[in-house]
LOLUMVEX-275106 format. One record per residue: residue in three letters; x negated, y negated, z of N, C-alpha, C, O in turn. Coordinates in steps of 0.1 Angstrom, whole numbers, padded with zeros to 4 digits, always signed. Each point is the difference from the previous one (the first is absolute). Last residue first. Layout:
ALAXYZXYZXYZXYZ...
//
This chain:
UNK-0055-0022-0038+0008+0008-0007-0002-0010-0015+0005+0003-0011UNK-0025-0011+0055-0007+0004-0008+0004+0004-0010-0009+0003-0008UNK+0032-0015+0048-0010-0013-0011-0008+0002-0012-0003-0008-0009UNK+0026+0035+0039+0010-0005-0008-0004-0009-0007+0004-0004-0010UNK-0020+0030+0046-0006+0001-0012+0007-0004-0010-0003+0004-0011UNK+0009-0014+0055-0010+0003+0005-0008+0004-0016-0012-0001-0002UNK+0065+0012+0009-0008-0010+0008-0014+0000+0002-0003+0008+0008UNK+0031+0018-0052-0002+0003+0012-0009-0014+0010-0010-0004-0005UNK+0044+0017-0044-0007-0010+0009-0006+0006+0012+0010+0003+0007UNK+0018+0008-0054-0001+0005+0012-0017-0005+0001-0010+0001-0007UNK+0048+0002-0034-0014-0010+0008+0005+0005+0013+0012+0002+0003UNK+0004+0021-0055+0002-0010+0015-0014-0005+0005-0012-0001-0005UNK+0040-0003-0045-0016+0004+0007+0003-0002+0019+0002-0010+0007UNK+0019+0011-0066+0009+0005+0019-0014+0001+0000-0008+0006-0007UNK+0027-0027-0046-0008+0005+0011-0001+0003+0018+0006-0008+0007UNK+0029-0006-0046-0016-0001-0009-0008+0008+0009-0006+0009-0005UNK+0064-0012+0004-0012-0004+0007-0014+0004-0005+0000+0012-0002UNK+0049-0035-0013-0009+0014+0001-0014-0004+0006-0008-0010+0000UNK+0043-0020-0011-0002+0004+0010-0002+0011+0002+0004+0006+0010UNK-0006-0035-0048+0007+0009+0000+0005+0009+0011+0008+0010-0002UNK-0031-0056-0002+0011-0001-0009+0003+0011-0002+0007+0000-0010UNK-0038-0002+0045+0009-0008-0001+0008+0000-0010+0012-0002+0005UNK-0049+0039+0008+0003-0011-0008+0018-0007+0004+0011+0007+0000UNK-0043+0010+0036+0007+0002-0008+0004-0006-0013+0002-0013+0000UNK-0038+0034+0041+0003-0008-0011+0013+0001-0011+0000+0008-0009UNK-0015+0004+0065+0009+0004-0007-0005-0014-0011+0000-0012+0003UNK-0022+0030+0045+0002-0007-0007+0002+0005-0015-0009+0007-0006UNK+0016+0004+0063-0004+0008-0018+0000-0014-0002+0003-0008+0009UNK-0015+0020+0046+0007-0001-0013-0002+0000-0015-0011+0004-0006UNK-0002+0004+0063+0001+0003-0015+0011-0005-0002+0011-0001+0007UNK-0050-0001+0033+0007-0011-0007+0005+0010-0013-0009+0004-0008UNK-0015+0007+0065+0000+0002-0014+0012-0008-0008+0010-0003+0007UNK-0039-0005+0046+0013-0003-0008-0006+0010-0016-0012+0000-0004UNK-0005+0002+0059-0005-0010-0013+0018+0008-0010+0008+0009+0002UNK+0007-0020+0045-0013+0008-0001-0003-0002-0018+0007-0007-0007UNK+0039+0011+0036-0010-0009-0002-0010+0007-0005+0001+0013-0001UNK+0050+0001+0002-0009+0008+0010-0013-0015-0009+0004-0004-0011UNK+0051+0010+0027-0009-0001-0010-0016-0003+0003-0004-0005+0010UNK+0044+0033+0015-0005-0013-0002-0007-0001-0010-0004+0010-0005UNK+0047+0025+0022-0015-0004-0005-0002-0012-0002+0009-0008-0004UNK+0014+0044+0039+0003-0016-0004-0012-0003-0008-0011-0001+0006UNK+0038+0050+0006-0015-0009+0000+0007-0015-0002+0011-0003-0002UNK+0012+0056+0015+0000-0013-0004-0009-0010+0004-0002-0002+0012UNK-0006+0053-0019+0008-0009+0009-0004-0014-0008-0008-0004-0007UNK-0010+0051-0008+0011-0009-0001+0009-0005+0006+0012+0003-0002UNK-0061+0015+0006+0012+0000+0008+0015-0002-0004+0009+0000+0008UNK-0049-0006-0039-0005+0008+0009+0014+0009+0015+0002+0012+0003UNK-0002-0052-0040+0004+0017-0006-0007+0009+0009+0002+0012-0002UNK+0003-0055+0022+0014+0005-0009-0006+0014-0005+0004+0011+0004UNK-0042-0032+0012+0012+0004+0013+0010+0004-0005+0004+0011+0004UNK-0034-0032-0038+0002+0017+0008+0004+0004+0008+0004+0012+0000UNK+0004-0057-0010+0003+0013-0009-0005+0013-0001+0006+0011-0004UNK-0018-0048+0036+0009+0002+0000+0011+0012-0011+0010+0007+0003UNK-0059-0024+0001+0008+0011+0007+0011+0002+0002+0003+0012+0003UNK-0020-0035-0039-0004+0010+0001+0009+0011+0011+0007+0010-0002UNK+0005-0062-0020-0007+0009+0010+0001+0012+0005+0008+0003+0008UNK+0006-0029-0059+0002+0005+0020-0012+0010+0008-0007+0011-0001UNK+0005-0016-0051+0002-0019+0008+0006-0002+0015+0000-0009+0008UNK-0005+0052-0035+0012-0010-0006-0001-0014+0007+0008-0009+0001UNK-0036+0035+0020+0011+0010-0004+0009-0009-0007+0010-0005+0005UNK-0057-0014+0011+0012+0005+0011+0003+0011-0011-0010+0007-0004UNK-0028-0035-0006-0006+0009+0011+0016+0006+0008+0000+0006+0010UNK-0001-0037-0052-0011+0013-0003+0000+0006+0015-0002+0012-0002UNK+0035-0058-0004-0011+0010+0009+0000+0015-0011+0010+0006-0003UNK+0013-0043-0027+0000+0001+0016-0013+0013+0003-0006+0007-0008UNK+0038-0018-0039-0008-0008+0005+0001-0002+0017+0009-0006+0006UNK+0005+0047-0047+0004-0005+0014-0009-0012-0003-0008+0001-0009UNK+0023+0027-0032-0007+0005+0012+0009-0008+0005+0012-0002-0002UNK+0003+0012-0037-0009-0012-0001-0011+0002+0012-0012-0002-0003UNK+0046+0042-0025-0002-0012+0016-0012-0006-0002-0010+0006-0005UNK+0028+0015-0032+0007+0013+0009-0003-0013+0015+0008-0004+0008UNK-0017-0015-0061-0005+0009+0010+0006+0000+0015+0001-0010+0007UNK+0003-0009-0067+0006+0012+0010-0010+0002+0009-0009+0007-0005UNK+0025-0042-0039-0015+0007+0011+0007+0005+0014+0008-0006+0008UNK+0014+0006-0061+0005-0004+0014-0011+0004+0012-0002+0011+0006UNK+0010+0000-0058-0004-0015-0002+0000-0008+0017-0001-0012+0002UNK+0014+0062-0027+0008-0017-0004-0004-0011+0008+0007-0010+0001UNK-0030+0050+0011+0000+0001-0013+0012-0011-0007-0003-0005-0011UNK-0027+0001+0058+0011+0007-0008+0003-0004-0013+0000-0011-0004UNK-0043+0004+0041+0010-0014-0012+0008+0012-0009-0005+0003-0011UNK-0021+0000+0061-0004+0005-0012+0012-0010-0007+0006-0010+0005UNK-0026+0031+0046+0002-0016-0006+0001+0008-0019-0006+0010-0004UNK-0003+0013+0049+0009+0004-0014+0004-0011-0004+0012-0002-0002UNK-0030+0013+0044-0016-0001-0007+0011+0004-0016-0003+0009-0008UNK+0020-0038+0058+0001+0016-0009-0012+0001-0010-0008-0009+0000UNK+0012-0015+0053-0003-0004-0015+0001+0015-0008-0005+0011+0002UNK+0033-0022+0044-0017+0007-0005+0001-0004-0016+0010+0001-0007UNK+0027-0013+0038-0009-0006+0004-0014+0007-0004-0011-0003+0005UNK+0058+0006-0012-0005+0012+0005-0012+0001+0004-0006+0010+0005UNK+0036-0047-0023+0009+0007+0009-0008+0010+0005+0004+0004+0010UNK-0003-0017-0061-0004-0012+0013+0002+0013+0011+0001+0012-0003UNK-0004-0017-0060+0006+0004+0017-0006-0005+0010-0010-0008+0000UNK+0018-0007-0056-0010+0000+0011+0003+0005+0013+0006-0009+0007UNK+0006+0001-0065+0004+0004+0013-0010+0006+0013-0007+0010+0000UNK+0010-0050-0044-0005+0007+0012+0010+0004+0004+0010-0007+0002UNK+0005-0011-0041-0017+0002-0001-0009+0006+0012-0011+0004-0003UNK+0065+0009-0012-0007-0004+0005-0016-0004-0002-0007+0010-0002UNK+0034+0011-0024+0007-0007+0004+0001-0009+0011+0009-0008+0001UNK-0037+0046-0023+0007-0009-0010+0010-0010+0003+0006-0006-0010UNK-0007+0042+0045-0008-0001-0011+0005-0006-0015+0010+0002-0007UNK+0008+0011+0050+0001-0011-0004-0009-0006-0008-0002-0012-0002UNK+0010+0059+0022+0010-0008+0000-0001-0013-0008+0010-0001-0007UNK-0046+0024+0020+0008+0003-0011+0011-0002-0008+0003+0002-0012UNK-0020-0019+0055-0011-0001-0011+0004+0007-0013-0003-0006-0010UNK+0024+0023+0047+0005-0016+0001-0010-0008-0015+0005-0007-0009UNK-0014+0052+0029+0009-0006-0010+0009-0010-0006+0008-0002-0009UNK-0047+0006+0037-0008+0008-0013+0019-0001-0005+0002-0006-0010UNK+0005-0006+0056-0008-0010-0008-0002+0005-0016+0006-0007-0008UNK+0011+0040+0038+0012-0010-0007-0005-0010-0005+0006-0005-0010UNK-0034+0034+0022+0003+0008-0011+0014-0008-0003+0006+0000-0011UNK-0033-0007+0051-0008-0005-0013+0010+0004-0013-0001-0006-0011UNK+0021-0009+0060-0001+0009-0007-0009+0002-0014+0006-0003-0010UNK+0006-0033+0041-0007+0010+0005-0004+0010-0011-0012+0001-0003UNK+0022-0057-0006+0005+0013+0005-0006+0011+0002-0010+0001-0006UNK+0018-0053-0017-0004+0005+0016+0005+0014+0000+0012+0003+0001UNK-0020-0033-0042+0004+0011+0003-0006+0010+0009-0007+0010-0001UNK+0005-0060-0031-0003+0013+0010+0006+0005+0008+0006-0008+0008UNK-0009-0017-0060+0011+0006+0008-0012+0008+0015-0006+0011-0002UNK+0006-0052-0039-0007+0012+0008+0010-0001+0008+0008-0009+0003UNK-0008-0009-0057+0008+0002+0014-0011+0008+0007-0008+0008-0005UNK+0010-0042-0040-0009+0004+0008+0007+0005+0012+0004-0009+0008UNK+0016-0010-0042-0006+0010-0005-0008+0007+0007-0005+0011-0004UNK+0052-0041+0004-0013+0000+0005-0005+0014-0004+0007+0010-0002UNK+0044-0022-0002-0008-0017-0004-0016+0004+0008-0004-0008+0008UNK+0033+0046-0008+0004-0009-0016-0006-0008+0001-0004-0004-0011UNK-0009+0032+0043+0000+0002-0012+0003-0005-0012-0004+0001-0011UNK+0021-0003+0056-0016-0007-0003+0000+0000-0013+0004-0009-0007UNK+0033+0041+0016-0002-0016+0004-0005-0009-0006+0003-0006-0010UNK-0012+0053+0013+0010-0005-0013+0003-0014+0002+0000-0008-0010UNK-0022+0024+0048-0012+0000-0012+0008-0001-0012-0006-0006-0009UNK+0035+0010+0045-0007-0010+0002-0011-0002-0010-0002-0012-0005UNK+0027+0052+0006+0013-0015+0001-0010-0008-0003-0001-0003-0011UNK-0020+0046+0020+0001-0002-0015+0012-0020-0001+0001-0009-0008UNK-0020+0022+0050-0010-0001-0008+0004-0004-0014-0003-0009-0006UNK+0028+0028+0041+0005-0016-0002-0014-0003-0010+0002-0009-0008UNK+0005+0057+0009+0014-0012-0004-0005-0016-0004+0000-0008-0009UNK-0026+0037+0031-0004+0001-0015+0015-0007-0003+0002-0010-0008UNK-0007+0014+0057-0010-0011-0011-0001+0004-0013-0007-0008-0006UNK+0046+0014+0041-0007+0007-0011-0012-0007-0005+0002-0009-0009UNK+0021-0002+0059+0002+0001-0015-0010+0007-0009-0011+0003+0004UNK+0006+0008+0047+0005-0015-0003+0006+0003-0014+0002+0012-0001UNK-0026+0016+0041+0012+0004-0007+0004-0018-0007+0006-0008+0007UNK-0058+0020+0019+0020-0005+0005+0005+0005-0015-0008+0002-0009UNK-0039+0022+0011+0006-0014+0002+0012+0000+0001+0007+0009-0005UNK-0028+0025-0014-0003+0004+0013-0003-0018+0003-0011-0004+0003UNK+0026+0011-0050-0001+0006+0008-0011-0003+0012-0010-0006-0002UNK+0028-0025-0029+0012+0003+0011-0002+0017+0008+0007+0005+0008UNK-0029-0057-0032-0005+0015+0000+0012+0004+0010+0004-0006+0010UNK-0006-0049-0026+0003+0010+0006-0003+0019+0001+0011+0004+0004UNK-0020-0061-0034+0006+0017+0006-0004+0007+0013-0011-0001+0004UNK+0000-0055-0035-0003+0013+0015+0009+0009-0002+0010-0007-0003UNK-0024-0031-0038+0005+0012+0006-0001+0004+0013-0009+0008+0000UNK-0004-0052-0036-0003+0010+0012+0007+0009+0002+0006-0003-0011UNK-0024-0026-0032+0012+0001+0005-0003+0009+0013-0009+0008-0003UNK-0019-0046-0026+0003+0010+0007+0011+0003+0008+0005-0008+0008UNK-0036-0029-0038+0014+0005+0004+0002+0015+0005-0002+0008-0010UNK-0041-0050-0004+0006+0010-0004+0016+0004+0007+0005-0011+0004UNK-0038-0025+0003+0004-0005-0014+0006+0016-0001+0006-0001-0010UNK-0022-0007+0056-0015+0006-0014+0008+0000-0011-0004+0009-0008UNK+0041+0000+0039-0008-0011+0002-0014+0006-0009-0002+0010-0006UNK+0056+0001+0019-0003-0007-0010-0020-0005+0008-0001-0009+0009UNK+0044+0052+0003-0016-0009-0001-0001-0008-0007+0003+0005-0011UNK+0046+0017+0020-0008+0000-0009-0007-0007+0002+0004-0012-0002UNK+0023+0051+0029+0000-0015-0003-0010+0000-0012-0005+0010-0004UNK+0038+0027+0040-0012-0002-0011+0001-0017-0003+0009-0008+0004UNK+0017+0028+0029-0008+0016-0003-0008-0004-0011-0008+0009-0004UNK+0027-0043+0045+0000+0007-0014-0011+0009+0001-0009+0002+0008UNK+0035-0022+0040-0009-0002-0013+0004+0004-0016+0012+0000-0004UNK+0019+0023+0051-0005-0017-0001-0015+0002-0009-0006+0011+0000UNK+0049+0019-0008-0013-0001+0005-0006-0011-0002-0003-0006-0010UNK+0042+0022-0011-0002-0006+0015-0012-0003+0004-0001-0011+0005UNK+0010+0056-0031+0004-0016-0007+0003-0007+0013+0005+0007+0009UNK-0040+0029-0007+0015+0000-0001+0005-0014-0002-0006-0010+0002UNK-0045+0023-0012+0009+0000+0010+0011+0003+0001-0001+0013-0001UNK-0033-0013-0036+0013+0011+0004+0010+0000+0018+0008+0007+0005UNK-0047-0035-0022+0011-0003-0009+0009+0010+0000+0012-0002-0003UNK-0053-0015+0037+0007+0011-0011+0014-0004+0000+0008-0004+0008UNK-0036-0036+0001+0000+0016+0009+0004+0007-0014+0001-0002-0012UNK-0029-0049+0008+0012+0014-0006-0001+0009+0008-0011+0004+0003UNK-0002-0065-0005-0011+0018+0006+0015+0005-0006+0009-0007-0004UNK-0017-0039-0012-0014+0010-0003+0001+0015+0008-0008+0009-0001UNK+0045-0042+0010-0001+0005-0014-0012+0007-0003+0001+0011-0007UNK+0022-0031+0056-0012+0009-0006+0004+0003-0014+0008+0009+0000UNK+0028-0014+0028-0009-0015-0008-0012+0000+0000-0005-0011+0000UNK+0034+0048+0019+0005-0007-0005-0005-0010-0011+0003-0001-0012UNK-0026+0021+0049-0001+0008-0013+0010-0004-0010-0003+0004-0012UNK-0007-0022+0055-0004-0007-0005-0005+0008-0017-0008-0003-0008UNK+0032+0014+0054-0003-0012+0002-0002-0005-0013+0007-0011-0002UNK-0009+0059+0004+0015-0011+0001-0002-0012+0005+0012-0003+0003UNK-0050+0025+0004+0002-0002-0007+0014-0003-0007+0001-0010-0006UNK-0023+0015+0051+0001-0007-0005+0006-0004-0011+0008-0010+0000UNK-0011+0050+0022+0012-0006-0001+0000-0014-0007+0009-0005-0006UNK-0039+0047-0001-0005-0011+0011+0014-0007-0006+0002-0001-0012UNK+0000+0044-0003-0007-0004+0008+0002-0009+0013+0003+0001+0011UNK+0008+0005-0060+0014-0001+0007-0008+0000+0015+0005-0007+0007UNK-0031+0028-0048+0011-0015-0003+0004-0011+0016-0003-0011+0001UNK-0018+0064-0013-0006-0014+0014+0007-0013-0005+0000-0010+0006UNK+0002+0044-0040+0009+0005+0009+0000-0009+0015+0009-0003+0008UNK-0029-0026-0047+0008+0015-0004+0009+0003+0012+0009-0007+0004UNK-0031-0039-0041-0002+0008+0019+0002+0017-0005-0001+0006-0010UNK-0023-0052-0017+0009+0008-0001-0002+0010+0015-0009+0003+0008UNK-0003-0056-0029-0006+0010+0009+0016+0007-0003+0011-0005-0002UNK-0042-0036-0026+0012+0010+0003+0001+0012+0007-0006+0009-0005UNK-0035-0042-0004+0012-0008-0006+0014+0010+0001+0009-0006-0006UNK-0062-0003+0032+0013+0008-0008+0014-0008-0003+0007-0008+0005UNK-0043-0015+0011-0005+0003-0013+0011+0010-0002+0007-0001-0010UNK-0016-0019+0052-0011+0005-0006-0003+0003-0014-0011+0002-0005UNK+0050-0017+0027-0010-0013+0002-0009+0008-0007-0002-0005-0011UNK+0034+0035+0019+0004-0008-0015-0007-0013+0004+0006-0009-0006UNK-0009+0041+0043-0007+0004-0018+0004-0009-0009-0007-0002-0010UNK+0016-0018+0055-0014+0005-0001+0000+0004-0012-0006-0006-0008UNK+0049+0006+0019-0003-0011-0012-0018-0002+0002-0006-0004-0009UNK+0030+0046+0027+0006-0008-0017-0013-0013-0001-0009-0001-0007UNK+0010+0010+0051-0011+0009-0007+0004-0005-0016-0006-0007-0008UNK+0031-0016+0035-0013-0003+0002-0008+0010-0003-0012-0002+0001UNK+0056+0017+0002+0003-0014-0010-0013-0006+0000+0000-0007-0010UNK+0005+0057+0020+0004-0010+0002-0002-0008-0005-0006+0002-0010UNK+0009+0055+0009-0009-0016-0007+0007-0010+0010+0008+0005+0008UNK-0010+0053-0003+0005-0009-0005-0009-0014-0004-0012+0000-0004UNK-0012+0038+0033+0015-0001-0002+0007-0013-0009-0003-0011+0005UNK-0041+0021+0011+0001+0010-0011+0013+0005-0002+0004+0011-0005UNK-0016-0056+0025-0006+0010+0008+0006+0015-0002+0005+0007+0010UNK-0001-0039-0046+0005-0004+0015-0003+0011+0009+0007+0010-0002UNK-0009-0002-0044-0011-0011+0006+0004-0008+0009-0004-0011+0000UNK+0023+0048-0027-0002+0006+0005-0012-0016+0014-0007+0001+0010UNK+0034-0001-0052+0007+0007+0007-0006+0006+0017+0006+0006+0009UNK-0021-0032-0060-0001-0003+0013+0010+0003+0013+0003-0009+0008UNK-0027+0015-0063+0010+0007+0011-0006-0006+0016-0010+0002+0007UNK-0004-0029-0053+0000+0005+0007+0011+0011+0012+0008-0006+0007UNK-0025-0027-0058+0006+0009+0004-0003+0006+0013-0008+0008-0003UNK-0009-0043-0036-0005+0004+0016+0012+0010+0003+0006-0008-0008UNK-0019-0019-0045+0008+0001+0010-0003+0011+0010-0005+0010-0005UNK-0024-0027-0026+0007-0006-0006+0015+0000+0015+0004-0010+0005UNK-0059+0023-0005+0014+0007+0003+0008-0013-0003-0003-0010+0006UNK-0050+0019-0006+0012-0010-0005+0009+0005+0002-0003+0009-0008UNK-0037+0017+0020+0013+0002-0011+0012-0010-0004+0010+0002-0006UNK-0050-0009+0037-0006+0009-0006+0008+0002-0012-0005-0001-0012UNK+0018-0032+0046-0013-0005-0008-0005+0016-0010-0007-0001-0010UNK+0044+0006+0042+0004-0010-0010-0014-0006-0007+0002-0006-0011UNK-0013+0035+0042+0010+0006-0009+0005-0010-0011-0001+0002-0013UNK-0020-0021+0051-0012+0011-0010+0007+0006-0011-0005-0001-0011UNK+0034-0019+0047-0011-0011-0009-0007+0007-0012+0001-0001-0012UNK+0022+0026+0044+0008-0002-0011-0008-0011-0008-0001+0000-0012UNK-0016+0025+0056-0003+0004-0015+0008-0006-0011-0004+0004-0011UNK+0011-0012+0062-0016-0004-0008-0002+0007-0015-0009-0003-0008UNK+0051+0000+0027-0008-0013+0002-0014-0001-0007-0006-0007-0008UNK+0030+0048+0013+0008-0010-0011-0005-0011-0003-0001-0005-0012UNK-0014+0033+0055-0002+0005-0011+0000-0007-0014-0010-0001-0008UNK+0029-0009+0048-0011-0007-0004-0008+0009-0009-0010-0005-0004UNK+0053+0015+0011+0003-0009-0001-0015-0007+0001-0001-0011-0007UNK+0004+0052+0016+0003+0000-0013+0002-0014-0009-0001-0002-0012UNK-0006+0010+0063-0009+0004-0011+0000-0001-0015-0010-0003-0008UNK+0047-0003+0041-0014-0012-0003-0009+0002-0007-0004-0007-0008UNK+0047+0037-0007-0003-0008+0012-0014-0009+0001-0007-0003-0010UNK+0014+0030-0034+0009+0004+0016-0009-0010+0008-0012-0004+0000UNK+0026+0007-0054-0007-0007+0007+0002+0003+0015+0011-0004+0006UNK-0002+0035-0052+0009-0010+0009-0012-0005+0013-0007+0008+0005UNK-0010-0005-0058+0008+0004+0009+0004-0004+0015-0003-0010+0005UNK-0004-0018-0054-0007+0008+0013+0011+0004+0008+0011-0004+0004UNK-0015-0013-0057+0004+0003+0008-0005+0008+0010-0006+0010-0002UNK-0003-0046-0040-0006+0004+0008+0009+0006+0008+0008-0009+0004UNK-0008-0004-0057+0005+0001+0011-0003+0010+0016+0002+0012+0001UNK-0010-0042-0053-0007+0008+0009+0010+0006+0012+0007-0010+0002UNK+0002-0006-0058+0003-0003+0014-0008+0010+0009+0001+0012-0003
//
């Protein structure tokens, strides 16, 4: 099984970013199954129900969120009966959606995961708890799990990856919007890398506009950030797994730049 996951997609940019590169992608690595974080693709706040279904026209087949969940209000509208998208699973019990589901498409199966990171983020549940509940779960009827793993901190990601080694086939982070250079396949069998990047503007700060984030660390007054336009960069990994053991065979990222993407 191939499996394509891209990082978190910010606002229009990111969103034509997706457009124009996912064709190529899917013709380069066949991807059996599409994976995307989309927490951030409403104007680099949350999702709505006409972006959702823009990616899953294009070809993604399951979108994971994080701490921007909850955003754009739309979403209680229609996270209920959404089965292809997952917030974090350490929500608190209540919590309108799911914390995980299962992909069916490219004749393969895939199990999803979103988590939660709880340092220098909201205070929510234990994600290695609900990690270990839920991957014991899956686990009896599926071989193939990714788990990502929205969160700040690199050293709770690098253990979260340890955490669930051999027990997961991807663990993949999100949330910090720079591609990590520690992609690698752990010693039981689990492709491991610290953050996928971002899909959005090369020319802001995480896909916002410049000035406005220097104004914050320059003054620290309160800013309003926008998401910032301008030529676009694209990452994400692509993950081989064997299917009948759900170990993982191989981690390669891809990182895209506008203007030479063609060339890759």
């Amino acid at each position: 099984m191939k499996v394509l996951f891209i990082g978190d997609i910010v606002g229009n940019t990111g969103r034509k970013a997706l457009k124009a590169t996912l064709p190529h992608l899917k013709s380069k690595y066949n991807p059996h199954i599409i994976i995307a974080n989309g927490e951030n693709a409403a104007a680099g706040r949350g999702i709505n129900a006409n972006i959702a279904k823009e990616f899953f026209d294009q070809g993604v087949h399951g979108l994971t969120m994080g701490n921007h969940t909850w955003d754009n209000k739309e979403i209680f509208d229609f996270i209920d009966d959404e089965p292809r998208m997952v917030r974090p699973a350490n929500y608190p019990p209540g919590t309108p959606g799911q914390g995980f589901t299962v992909i069916k498409a490219g004749g393969k199966e895939l199990a999803v995961v979103n988590l939660m990171g709880r340092t220098f983020l909201p205070a929510i549940d234990d994600p290695f708890r609900a990690a270990d509940e839920i991957v014991s779960q899956l686990s009896k009827k599926h071989k193939c799990i990714l788990v990502d793993f929205h969160a700040e901190a690199t050293s709770e990601k690098i253990a979260m990856g340890w955490h669930l080694d051999g027990r997961a086939s991807l663990v993949v982070g999100t949330h910090t919007h720079v591609q990590s250079n520690d992609d690698t396949i752990l010693p039981q069998g689990t492709a491991y890398l610290t953050d996928a990047g971002m899909v959005g503007s090369r020319e802001g700060i995480l896909g916002m506009e410049r000035t406005a984030v220097l104004r914050k660390f320059t003054t620290q007054l309160p800013v309003r950030f926008q998401v910032c336009e301008g030529k676009w960069h694209f990452h994400a990994v692509i993950v081989d797994i064997d299917d009948s053991t759900g170990k993982a065979k191989k981690i390669q990222k891809i990182r895209l730049l506008e203007d030479e993407w063609l060339m890759d």
